[in-house]
C-alpha positions in Angstrom: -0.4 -8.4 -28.4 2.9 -6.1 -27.9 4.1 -4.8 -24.7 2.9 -3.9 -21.9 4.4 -0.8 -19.6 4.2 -0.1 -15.7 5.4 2.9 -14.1 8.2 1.9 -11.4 9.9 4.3 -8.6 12.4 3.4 -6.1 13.9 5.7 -3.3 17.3 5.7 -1.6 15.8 2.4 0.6 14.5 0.5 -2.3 16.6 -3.0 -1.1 14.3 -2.6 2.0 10.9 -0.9 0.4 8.5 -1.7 -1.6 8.8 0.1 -4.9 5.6 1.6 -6.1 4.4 0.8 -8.9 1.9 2.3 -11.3 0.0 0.1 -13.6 -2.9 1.8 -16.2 -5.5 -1.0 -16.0 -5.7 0.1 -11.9 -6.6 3.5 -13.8 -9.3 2.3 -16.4 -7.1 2.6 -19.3 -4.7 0.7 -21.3 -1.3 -0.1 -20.3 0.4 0.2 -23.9 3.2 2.8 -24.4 1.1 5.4 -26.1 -2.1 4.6 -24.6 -1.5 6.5 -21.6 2.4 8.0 -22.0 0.9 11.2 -22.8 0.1 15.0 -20.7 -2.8 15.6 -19.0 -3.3 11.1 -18.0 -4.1 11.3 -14.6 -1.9 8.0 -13.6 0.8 9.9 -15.2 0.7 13.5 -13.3 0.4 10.8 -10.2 3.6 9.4 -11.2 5.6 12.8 -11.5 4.1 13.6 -8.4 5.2 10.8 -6.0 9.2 11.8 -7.7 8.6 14.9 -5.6 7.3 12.5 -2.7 10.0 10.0 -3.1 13.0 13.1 -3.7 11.8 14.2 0.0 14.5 12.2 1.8 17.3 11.9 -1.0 17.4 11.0 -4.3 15.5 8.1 -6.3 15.3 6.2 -9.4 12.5 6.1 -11.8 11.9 4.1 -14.9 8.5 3.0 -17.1 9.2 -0.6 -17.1 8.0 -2.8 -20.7 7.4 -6.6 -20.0 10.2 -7.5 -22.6 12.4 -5.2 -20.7 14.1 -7.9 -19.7 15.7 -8.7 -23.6 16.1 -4.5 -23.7 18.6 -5.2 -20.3 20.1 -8.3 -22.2 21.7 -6.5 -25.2 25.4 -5.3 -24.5 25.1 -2.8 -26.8 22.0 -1.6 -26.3 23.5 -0.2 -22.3 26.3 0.8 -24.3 24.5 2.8 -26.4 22.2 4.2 -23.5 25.6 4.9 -21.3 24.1 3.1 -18.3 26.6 2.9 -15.5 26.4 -0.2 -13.3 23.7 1.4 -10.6 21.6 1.9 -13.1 21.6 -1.3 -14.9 20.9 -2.6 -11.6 18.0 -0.6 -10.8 16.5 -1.3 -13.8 16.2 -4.8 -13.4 15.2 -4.1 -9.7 12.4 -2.4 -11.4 11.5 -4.9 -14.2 11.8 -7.9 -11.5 9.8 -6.3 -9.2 6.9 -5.0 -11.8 6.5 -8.1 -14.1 8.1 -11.0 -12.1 5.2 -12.4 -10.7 2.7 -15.2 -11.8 0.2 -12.7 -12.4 0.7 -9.2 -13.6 -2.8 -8.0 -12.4 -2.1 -9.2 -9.1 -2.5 -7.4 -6.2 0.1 -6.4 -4.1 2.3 -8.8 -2.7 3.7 -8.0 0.6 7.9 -6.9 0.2 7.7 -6.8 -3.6 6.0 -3.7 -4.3 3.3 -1.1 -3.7 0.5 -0.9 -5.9 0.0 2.5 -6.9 -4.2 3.2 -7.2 -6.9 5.9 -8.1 -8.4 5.2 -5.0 -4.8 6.6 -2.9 -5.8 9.8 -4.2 -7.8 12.8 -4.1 -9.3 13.6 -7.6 -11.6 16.3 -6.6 -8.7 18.3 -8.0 -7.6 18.0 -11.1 -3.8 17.3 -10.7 -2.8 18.0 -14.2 -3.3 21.2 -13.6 -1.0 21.8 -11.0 1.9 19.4 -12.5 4.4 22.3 -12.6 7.5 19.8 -11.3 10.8 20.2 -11.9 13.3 17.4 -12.0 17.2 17.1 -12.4 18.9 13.9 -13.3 22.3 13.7 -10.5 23.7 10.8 -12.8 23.7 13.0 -16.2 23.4 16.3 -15.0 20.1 17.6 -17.0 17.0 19.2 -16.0 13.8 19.5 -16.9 10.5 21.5 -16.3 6.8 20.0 -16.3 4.4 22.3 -17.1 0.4 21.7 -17.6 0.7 24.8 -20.6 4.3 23.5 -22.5 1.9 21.4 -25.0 -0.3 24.0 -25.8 0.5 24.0 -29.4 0.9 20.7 -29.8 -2.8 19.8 -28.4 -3.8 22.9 -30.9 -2.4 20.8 -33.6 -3.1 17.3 -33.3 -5.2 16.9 -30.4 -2.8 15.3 -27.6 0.8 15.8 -27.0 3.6 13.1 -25.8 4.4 13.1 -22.1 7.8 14.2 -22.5 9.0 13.2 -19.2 7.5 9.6 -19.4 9.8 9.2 -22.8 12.5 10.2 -21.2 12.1 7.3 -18.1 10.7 4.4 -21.1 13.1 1.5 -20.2 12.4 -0.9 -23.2 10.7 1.4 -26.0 10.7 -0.8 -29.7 8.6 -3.3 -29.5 4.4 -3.5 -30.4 2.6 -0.2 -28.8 5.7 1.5 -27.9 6.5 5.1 -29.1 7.5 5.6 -32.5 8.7 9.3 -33.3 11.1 11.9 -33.1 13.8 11.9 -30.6 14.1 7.8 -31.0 17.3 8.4 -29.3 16.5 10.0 -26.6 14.3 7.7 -25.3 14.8 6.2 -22.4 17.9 8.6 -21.4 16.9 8.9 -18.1 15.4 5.3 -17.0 16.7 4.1 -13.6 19.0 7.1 -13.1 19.2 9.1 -9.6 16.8 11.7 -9.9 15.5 14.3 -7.7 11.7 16.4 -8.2 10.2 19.2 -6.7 7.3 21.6 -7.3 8.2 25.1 -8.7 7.3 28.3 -9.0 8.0 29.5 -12.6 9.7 33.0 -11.6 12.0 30.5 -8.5 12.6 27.3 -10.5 16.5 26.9 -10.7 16.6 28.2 -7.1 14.0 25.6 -6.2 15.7 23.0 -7.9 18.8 24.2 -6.7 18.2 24.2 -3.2 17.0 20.5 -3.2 20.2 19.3 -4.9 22.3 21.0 -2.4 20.2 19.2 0.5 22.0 16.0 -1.1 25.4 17.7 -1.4 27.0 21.2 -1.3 28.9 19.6 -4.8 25.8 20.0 -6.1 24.5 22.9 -8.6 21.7 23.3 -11.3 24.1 25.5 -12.8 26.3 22.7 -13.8 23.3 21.0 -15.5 22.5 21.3 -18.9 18.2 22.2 -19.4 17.1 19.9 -21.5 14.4 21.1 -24.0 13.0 17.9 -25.5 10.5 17.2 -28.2 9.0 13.9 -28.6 6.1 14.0 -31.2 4.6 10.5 -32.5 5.0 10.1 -36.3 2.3 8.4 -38.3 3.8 6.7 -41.2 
């Protein structure tokens, strides 16, 4: 059948709040990897936008959770490999626990274990991919990044679609059936349950944006002390 993949986010109050958690069959699609890791899905423009939303009052930790994330989390040298510190480890299995550990995945919410994150929430008389210009630095490794509805331009001209780059960066258990399977292998996953902060951007403003939201957190904080990642995660077809 393979694995299956819910979007998890948890703020600074996670051991006391709900996480919220995104799941694609509440969005009329599939919930494989690649079925709906990719720009323009409206579940995953939602998802970028509650990081802004959840960054409003401190940091928080992000992660697309697989349902064998669990034997990911297992392997010693797998977190060795991904250079997970112990918060993290421990937020990603907040995250898995929280996502898959119930009796039924499709279940609706269940009060104190997390928020189900629907179409329905929202309103989609806009189209949000759009406006998905969001920029988000990583505190734990000190990397940014930019969202930005035009980056995949090319990409789209070539083959049709484009990888979200973002969700490949937050893919906590990539490997096994309809996972991602491209460049970058090593990469992915880089940034799952790490402290992250989001906000919206103005293209000509954006390390000042970003800056000033890192420095609401602490004055040790700078975006020019953070390296600007430029990833480039394309699926190969063998």
């Amino acid at each position: 059948m393979g694995q299956y993949f819910k979007e998890v986010i948890i703020d600074k109050r996670y051991m006391s709040m709900p996480p919220k958690v995104f799941c694609n069959w509440d969005w009329d699609g599939g919930v494989k990897l690649m079925e709906h890791c990719y720009e323009g899905n409206r579940l995953m423009c939602r998802f970028a936008q509650e990081l802004v939303t959840a960054s409003m009052d401190g940091d928080c930790r992000a992660a697309i959770v697989g349902d064998y994330c669990d034997e990911f989390l297992t392997h010693e040298s797998t977190i060795k490999r991904m250079g997970y510190d112990a918060r993290t480890y421990q937020a990603l299995w907040t995250m898995y626990i929280k996502a898959w550990d119930t009796r039924d995945s499709k279940s609706d919410d269940i009060e104190g274990v997390f928020e189900r994150m629907r179409p329905e929430m929202y309103d989609d008389t806009d189209d949000p991919w759009k406006e998905n210009r969001i920029a988000i630095a990583n505190i734990d490794r000190k990397e940014w990044m930019i969202t930005d509805p035009k980056a995949s331009d090319e990409t789209y001209e070539e083959e049709g679609w484009a990888v979200n780059q973002l969700g490949m960066l937050l893919t906590a258990g990539n490997g096994a059936g309809g996972s991602y399977h491209g460049t970058n292998m090593d990469m992915v996953g880089r940034w799952a349950g790490q402290k992250l902060v989001a906000v919206y951007y103005d293209v000509d403003t954006v390390e000042y944006d970003l800056n000033k939201k890192l420095k609401e957190i602490s004055d040790d904080l700078s975006i020019y002390d953070f390296t600007k990642l430029e990833t480039d995660f394309r699926e190969v077809y063998e």
